[in-house]
C-alpha positions as CSV (number, residue, x, y, z in Angstrom):
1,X,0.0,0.0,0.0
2,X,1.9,3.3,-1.0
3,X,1.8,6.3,1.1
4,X,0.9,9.8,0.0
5,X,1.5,12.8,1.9
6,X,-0.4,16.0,1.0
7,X,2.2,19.1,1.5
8,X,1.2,21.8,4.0
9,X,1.3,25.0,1.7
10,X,2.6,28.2,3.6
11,X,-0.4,30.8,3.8
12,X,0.2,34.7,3.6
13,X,0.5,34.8,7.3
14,X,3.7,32.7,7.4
15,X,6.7,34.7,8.7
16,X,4.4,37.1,10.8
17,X,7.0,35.9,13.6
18,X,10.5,36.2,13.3
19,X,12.3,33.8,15.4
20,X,14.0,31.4,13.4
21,X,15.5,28.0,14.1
22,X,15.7,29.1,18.2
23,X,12.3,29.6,18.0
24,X,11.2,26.6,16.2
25,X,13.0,24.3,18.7
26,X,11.6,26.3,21.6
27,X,8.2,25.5,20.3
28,X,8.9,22.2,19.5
29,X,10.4,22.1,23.1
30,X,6.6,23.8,24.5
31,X,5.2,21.0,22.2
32,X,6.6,17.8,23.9
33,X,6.0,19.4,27.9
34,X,2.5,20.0,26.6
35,X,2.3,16.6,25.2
36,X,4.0,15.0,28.2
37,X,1.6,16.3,30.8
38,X,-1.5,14.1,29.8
39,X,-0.3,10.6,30.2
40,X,1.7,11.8,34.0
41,X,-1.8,12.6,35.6
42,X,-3.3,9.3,35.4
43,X,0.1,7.8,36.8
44,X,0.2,10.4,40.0
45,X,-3.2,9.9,40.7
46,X,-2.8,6.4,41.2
47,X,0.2,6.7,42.9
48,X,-1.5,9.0,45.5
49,X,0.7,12.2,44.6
50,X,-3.0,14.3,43.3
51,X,-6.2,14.3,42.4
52,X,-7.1,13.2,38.9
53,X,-10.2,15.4,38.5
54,X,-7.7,18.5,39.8
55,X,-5.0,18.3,37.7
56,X,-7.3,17.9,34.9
57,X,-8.6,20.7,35.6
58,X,-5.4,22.9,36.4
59,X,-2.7,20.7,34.1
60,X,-3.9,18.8,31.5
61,X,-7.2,21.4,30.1
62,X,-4.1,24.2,30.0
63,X,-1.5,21.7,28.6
64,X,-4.4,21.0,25.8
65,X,-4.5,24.6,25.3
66,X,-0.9,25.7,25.3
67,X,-0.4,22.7,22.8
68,X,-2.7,24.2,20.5
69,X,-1.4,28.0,20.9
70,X,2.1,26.2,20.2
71,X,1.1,24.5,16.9
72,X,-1.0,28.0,16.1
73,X,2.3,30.1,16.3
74,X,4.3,27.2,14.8
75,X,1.9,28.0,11.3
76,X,2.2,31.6,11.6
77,X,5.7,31.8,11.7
78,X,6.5,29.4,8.8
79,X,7.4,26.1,11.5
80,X,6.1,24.0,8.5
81,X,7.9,20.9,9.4
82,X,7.1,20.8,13.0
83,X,3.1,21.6,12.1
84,X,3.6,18.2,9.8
85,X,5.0,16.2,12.7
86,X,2.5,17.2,15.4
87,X,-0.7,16.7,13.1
88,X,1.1,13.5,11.7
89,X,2.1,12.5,15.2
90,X,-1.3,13.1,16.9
91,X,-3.1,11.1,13.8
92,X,-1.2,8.4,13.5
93,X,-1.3,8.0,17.9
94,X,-5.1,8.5,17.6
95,X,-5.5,5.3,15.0
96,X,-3.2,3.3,16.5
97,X,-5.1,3.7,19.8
98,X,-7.4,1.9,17.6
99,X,-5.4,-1.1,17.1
100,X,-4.5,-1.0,21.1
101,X,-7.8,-1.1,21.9
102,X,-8.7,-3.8,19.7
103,X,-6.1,-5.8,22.0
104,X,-7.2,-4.2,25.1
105,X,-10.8,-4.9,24.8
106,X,-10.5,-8.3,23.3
107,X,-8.3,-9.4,26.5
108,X,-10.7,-7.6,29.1
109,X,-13.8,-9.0,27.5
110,X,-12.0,-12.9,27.8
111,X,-10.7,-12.2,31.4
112,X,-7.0,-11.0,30.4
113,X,-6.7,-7.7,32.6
114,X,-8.4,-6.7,36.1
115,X,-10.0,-4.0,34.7
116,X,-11.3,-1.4,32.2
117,X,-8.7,1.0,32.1
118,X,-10.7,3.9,30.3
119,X,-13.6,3.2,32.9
120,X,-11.3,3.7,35.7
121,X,-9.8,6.8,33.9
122,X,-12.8,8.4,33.8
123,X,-14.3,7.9,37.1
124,X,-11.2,9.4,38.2
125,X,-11.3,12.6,36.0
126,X,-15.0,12.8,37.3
127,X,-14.3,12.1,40.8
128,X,-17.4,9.5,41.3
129,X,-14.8,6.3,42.1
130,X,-17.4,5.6,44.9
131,X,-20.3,5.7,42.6
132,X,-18.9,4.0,39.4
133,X,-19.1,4.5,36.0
134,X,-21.5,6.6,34.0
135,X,-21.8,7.6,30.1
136,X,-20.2,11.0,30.9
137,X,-17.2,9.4,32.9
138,X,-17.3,6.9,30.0
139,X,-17.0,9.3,27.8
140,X,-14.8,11.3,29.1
141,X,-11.8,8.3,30.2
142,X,-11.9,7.1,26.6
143,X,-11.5,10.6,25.4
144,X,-8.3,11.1,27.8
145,X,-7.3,7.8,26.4
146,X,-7.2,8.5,23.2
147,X,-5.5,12.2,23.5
148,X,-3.0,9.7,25.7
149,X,-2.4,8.0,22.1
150,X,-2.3,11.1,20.1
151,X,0.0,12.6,22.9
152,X,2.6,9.7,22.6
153,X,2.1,10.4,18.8
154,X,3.5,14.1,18.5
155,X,6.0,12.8,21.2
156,X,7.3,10.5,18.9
157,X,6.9,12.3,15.7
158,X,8.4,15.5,16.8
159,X,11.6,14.0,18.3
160,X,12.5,11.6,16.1
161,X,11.0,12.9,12.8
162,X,10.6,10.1,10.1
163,X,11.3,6.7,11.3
164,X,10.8,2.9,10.3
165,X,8.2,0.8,12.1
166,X,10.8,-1.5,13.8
167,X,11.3,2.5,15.4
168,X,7.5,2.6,16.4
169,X,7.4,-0.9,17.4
170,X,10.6,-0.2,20.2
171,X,8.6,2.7,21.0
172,X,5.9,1.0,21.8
173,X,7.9,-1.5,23.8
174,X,9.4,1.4,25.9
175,X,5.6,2.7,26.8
176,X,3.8,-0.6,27.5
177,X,7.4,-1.2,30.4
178,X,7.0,1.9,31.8
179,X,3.5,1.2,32.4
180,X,3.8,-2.3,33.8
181,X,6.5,-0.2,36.1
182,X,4.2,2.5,37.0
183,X,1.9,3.0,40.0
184,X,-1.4,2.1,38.1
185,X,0.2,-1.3,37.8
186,X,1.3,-1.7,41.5
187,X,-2.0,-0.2,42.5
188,X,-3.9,-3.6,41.1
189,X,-2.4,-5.9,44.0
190,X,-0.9,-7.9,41.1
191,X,2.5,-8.2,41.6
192,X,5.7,-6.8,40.0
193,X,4.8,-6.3,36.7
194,X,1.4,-7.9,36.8
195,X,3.6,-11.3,37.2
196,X,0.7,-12.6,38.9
197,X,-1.4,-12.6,36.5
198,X,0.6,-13.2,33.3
199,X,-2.0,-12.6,31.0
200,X,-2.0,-8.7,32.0
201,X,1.5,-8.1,30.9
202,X,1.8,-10.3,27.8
203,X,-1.7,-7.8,26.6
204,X,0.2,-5.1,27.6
205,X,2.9,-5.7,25.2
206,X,1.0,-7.2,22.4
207,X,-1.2,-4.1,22.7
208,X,1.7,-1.3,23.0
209,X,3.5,-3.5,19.6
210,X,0.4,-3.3,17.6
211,X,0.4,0.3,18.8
212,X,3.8,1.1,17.9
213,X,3.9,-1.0,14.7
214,X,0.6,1.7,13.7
215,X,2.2,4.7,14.8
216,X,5.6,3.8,13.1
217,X,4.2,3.0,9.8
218,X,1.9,6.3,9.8
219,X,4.5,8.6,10.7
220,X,6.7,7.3,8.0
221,X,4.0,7.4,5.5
222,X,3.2,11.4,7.0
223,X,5.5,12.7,8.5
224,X,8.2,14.3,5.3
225,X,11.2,15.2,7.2
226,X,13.9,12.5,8.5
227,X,15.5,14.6,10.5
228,X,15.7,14.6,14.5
229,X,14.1,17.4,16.7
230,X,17.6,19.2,16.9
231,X,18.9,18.0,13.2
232,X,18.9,21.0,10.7
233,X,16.8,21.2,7.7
């Protein structure tokens, strides 16, 4: 299946700014702290440091935001190639989110994990863990799920530019460890790892490869330039 990739045509406005290079990377730099504050909130929450509902309120709503003012001043000033790799980044995480949930749900649904992730997600974000689920927590965890996707997306794209899928598939790797390391983990009474229940970390990774493998093949199908964050033109 070839890939095509419409180029993003400078408008009139282009240049408004005059920062150069410095100020591309500073953006870029903006970009990935505003990217990285999504997936963090989740993970402190459950390791007792805040409240989810809070700092989605105070972080990750503004971090939304500032990523959006980011990739508005990246356009106007001409950032072309780092406008390409955050709306080929957050694409290409959204879709593959796809394909991890496909994993996800299939395990869940046939006893694999200990729970719904997204479920729990949004129960947190709506502070009603006492009361349980509902269609707006529903909605709302599988919404912060999939930004979680498109986060790791324009993490991935933006730093590393265009890559192979073996890149996207280590990548992948690298996320589904840290989670199996991470407090949500720990928090399920499962053991290191989920080593007690082996089917919980073998979905994790089969889930986080089919992710990266989807996010590795988009972004080299999308994303035009091969250069890392910090490579020139």
């Amino acid at each position: 299946m070839s890939c095509h990739v419409n180029s993003i045509q400078a408008s009139s406005l282009d240049g408004v700014f005059a920062f150069g290079r410095t100020g591309e990377i500073l953006t870029s730099l903006l970009i990935l702290a505003s990217a990285g504050v999504s997936p963090n909130i989740f993970v402190a929450a459950q390791a007792g440091i805040a409240d989810m509902k809070e700092t989605g309120l105070w972080l990750l709503l503004p971090s939304i935001g500032v990523l959006l003012a980011a990739l508005l001043f990246a356009r106007l000033n001409g950032y072309t190639r780092l406008v390409n790799r955050v709306l080929a980044g957050a694409g290409a995480g959204i879709i593959a989110t796809i394909g991890l949930e496909a994993v996800r749900m299939y395990s869940f649904h046939h006893g694999g994990m200990p729970g719904d992730l997204p479920r729990l997600m949004g129960v947190l974000l709506t502070d009603q863990f006492m009361v349980g689920p509902s269609d707006m927590s529903d909605m709302l965890g599988y919404a912060y799920h999939y930004w979680n996707g498109a986060s790791f997306g324009i993490i991935f794209a933006v730093l590393l530019g265009r890559k192979t899928m073996l890149w996207g598939i280590a990548y992948g790797v690298i996320i589904g460890t840290v989670f199996l390391l991470s407090p949500p983990v720990q928090a399920l009474g499962i053991g290191f790892m989920g080593r007690e229940m082996p089917t919980m970390p073998l979905t994790v990774y089969i889930a986080h490869l089919v992710y990266g493998g989807i996010l590795g093949w988009l972004c080299h199908c999308w994303v035009r330039n091969e250069g890392w964050l910090l490579a020139k033109r």
